[in-house]
Backbone as CSV, one residue per row, in Angstrom:
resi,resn,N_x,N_y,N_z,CA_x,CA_y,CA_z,C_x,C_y,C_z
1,UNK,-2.726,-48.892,-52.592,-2.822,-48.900,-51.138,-1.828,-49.929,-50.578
2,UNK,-1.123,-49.518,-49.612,0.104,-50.389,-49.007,-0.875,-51.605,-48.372
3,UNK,-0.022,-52.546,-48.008,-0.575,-53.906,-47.613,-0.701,-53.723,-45.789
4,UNK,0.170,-52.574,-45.669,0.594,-52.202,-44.136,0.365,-51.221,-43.512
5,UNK,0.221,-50.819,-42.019,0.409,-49.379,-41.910,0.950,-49.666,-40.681
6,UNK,1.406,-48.630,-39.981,1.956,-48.239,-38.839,0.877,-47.782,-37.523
7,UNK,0.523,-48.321,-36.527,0.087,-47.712,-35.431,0.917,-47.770,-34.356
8,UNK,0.995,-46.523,-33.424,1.387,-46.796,-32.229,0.280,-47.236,-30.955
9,UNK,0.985,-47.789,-30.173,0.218,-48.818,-28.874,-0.561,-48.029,-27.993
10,UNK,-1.620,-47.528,-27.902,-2.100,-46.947,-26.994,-1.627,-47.075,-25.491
11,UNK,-1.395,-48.593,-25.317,-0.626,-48.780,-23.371,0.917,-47.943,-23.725
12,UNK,1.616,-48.882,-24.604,2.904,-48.656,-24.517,3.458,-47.304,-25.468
13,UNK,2.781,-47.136,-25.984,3.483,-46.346,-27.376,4.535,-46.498,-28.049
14,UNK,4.778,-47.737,-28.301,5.480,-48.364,-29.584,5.010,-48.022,-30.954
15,UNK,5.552,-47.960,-31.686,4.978,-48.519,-32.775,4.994,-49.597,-33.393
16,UNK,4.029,-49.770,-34.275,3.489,-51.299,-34.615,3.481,-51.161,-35.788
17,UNK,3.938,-52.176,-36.797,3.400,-52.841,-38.120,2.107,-53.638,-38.138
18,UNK,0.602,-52.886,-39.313,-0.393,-53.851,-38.818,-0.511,-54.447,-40.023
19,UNK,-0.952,-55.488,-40.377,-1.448,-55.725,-41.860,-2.784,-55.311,-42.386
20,UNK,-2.987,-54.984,-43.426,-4.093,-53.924,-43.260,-5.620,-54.939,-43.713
21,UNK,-5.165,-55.777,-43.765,-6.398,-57.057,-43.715,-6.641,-57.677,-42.554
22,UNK,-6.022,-57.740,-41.623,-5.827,-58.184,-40.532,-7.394,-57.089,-39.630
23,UNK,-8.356,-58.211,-39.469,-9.636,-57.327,-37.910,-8.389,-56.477,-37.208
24,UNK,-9.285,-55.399,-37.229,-8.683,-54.723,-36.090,-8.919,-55.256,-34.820
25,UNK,-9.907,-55.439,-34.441,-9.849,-56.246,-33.155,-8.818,-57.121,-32.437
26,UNK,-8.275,-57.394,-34.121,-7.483,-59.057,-33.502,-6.287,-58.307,-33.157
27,UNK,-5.820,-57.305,-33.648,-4.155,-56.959,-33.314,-3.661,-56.348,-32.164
28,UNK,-2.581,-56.878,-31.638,-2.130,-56.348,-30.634,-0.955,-55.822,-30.709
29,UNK,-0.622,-54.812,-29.680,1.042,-54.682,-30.049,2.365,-55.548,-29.954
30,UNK,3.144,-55.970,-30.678,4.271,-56.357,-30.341,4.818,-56.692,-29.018
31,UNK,5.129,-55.355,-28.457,6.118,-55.310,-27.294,4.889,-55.110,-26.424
32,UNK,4.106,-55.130,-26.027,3.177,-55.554,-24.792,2.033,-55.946,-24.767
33,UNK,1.578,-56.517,-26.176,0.211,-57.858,-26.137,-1.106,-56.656,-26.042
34,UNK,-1.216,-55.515,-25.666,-2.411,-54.989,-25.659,-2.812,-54.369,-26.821
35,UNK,-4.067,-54.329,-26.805,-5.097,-54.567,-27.922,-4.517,-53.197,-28.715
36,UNK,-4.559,-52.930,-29.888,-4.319,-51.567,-30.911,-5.303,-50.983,-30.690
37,UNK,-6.659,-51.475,-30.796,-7.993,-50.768,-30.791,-8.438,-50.859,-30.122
38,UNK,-8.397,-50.096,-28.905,-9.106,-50.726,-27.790,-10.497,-49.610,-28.301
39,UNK,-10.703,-48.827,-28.644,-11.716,-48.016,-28.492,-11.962,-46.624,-27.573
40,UNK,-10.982,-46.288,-26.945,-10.953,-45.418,-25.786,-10.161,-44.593,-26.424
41,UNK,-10.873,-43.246,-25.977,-9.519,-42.098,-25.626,-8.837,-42.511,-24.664
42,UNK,-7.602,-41.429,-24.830,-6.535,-41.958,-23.565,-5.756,-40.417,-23.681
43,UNK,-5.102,-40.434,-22.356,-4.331,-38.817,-22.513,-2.891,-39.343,-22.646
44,UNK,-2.233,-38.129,-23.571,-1.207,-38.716,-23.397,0.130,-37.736,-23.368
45,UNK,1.286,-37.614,-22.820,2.473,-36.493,-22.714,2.748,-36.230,-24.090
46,UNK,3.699,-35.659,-24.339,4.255,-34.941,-25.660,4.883,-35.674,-26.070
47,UNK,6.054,-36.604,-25.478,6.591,-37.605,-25.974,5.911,-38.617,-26.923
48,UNK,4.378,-38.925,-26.365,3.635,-40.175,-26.601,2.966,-39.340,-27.726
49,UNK,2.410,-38.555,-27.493,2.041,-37.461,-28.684,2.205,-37.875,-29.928
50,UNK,3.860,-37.536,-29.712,4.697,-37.791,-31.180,4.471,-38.743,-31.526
51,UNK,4.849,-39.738,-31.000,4.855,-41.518,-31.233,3.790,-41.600,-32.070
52,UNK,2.519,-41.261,-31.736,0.734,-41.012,-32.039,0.779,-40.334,-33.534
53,UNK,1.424,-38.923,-33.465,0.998,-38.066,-34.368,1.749,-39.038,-35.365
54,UNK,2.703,-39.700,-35.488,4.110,-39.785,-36.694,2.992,-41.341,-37.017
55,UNK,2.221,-41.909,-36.579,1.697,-42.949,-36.969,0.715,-42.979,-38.116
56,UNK,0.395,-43.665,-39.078,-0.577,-43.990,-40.266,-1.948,-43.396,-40.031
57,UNK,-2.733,-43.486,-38.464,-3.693,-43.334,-38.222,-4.325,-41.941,-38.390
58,UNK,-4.870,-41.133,-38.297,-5.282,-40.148,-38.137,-5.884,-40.200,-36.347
59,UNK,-5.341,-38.696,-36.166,-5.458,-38.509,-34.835,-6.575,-36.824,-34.496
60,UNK,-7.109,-37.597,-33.324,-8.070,-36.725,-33.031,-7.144,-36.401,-31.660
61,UNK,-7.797,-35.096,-31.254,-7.055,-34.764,-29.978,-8.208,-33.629,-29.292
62,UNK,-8.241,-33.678,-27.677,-9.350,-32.954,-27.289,-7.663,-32.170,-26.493
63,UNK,-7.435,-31.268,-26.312,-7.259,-30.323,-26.097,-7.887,-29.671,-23.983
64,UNK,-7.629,-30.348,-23.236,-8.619,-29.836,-21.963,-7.772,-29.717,-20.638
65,UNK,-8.366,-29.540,-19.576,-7.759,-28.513,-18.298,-8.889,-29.387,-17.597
66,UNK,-8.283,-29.601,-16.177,-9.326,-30.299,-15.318,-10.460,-29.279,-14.424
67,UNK,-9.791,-27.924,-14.583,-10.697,-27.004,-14.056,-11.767,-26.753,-15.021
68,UNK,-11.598,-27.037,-16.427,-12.447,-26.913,-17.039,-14.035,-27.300,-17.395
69,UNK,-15.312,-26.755,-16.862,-16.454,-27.014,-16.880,-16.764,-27.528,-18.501
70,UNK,-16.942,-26.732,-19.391,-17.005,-27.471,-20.422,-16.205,-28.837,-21.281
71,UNK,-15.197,-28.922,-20.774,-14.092,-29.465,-20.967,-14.487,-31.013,-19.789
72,UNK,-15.320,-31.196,-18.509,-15.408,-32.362,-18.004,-16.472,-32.667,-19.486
73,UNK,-17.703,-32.014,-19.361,-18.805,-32.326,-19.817,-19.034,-32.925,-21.216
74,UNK,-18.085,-32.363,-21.915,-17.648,-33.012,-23.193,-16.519,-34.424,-23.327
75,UNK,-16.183,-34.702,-22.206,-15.335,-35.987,-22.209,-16.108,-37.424,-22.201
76,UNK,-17.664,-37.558,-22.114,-18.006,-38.329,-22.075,-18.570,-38.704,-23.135
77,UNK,-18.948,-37.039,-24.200,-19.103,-37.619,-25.817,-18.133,-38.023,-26.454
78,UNK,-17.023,-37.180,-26.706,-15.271,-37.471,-27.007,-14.804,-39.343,-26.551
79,UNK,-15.509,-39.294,-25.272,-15.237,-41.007,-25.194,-16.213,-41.618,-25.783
80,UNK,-17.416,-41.463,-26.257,-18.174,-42.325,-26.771,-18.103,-42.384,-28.260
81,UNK,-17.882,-41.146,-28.985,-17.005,-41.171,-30.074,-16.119,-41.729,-30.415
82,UNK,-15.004,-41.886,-29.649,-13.758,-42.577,-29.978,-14.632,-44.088,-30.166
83,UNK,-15.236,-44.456,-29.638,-15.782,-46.578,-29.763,-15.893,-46.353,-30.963
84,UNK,-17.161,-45.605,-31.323,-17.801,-45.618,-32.945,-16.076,-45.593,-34.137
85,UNK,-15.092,-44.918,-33.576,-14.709,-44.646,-34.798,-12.992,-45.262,-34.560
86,UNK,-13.154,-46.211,-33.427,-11.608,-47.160,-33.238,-11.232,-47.546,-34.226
87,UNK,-11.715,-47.882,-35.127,-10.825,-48.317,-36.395,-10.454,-47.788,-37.529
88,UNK,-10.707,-46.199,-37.152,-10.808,-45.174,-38.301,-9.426,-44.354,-38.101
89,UNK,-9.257,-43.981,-36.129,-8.715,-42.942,-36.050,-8.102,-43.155,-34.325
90,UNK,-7.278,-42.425,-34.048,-6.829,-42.659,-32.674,-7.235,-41.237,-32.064
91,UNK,-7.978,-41.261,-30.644,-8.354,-40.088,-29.991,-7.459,-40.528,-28.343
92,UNK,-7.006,-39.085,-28.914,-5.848,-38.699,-27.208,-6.488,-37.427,-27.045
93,UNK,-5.856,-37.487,-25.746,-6.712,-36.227,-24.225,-5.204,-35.391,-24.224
94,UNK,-5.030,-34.234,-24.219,-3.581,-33.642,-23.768,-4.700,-32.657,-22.780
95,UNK,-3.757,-32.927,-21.569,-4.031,-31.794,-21.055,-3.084,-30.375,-20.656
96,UNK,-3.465,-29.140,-20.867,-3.007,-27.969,-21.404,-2.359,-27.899,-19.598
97,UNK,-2.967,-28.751,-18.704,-1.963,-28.378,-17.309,-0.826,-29.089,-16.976
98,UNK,-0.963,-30.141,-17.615,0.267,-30.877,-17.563,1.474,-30.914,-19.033
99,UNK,0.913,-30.390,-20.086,1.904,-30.369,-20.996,1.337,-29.198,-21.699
100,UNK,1.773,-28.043,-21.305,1.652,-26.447,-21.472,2.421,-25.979,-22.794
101,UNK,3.599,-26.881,-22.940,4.487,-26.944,-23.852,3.727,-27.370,-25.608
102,UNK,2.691,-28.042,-25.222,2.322,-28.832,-26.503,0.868,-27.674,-26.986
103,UNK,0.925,-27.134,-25.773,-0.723,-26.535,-26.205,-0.134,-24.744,-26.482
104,UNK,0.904,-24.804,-25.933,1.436,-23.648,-26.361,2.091,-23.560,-28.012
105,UNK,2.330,-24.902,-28.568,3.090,-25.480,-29.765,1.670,-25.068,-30.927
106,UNK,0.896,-25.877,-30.170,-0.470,-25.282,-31.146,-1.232,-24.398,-31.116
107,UNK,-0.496,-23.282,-30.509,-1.604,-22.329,-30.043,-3.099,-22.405,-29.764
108,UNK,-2.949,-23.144,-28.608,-4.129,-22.865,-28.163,-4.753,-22.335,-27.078
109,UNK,-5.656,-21.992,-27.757,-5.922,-20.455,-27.147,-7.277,-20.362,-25.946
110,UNK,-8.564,-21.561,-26.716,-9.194,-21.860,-25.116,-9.737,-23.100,-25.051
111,UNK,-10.019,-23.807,-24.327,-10.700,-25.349,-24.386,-12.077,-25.650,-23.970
112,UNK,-12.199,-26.808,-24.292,-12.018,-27.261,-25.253,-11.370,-26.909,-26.406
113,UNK,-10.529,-27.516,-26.704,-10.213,-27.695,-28.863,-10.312,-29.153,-28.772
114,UNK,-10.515,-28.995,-30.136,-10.674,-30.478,-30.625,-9.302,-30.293,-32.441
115,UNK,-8.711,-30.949,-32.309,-8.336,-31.208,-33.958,-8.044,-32.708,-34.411
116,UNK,-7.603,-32.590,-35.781,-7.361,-33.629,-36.592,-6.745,-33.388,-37.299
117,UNK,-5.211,-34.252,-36.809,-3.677,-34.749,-37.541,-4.099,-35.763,-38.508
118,UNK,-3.269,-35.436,-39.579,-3.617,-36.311,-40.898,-1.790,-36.689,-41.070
119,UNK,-1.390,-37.117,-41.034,0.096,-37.116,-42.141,1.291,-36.427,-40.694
120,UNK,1.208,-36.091,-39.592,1.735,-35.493,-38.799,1.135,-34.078,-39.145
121,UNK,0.118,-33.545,-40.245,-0.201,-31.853,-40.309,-1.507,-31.917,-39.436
122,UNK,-1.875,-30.984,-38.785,-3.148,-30.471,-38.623,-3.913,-30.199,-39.849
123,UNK,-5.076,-30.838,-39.899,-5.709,-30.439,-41.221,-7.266,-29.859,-40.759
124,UNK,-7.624,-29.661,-39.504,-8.723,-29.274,-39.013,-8.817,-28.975,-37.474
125,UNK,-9.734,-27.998,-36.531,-9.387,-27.666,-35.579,-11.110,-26.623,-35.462
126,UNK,-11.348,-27.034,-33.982,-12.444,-26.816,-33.745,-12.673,-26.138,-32.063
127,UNK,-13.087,-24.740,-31.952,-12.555,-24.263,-30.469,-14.208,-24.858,-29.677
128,UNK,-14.374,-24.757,-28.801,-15.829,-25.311,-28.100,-16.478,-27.100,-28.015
129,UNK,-16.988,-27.224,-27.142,-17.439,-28.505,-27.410,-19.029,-28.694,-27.894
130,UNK,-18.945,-29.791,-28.730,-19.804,-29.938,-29.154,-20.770,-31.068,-28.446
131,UNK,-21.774,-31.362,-29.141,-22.567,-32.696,-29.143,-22.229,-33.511,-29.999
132,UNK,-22.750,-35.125,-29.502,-22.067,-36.216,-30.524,-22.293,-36.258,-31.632
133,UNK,-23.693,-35.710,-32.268,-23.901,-35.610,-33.712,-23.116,-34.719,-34.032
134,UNK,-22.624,-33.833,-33.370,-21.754,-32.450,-34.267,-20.461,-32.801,-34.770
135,UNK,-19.898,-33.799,-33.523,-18.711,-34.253,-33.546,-18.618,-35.150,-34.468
136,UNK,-19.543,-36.164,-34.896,-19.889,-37.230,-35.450,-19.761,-36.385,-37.306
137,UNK,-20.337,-35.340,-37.381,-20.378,-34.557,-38.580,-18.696,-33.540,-38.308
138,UNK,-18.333,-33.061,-37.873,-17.505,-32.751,-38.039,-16.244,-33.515,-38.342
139,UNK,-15.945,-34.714,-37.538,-15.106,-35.703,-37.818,-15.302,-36.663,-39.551
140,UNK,-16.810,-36.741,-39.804,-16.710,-37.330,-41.039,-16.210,-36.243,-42.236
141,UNK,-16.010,-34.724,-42.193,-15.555,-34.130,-42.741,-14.234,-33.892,-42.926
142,UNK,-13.147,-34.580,-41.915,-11.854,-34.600,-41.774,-11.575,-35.553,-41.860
143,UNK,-12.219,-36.348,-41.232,-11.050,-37.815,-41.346,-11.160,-38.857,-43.028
């Protein structure tokens, strides 16, 4: 196991060298002092995406549309999820109205989706929203 890994900054989307002994709590990014782990989802463009996907972490991604009824209702498990599992995995919001380009890249087809980038691959992908235990079991099966 490397001594290091790579995250990018949730504010800035840099990437970061972390030491892998180092609390997560304690690290911040480089180029703008804010926390690595903050614990939150966050949405983010295609650009920032990348930055995200190409990083050490494993990435969760909700997939949603603001017209979307199921898609509000599930953002408040998706955020309470992300706390439990800040130091496991990074969870970003794309939304399919503002970057059509990225949801068209993954075919997706209705939203909610939920998946999980391992290595820059998709290694799992889930259409509907769930509840937090589901999510909670589905995520310990991927990540």
């Amino acid at each position: 196991m490397s001594d290091q890994f790579i995250a990018a900054c949730p504010a800035c989307h840099k990437k970061n060298r972390v030491a892998a002994d180092k609390p997560r709590g304690e690290a911040k990014c480089g180029a703008c002092k804010s926390p690595l782990f903050p614990g939150k989802a966050f949405n983010v463009t295609a650009d920032e995406f990348r930055a995200h996907r190409d990083s050490d972490l494993p990435l969760v991604v909700d997939f949603w549309a603001s017209w979307c009824g199921p898609c509000q209702q599930f953002a408040p498990i998706f955020e309470q999820v992300a706390q439990q599992y800040a130091d496991k995995a990074r969870f970003v919001k794309v939304s399919t109205e503002t970057e059509p380009h990225l949801a068209q890249h993954f075919i997706i087809r209705s939203i909610p989706t939920l998946m999980v980038v391992k290595n820059g691959q998709e290694v799992a992908r889930q259409a509907g929203a769930m509840g937090p235990s589901q999510l909670v079991q589905w995520l310990n099966q991927h990540l």
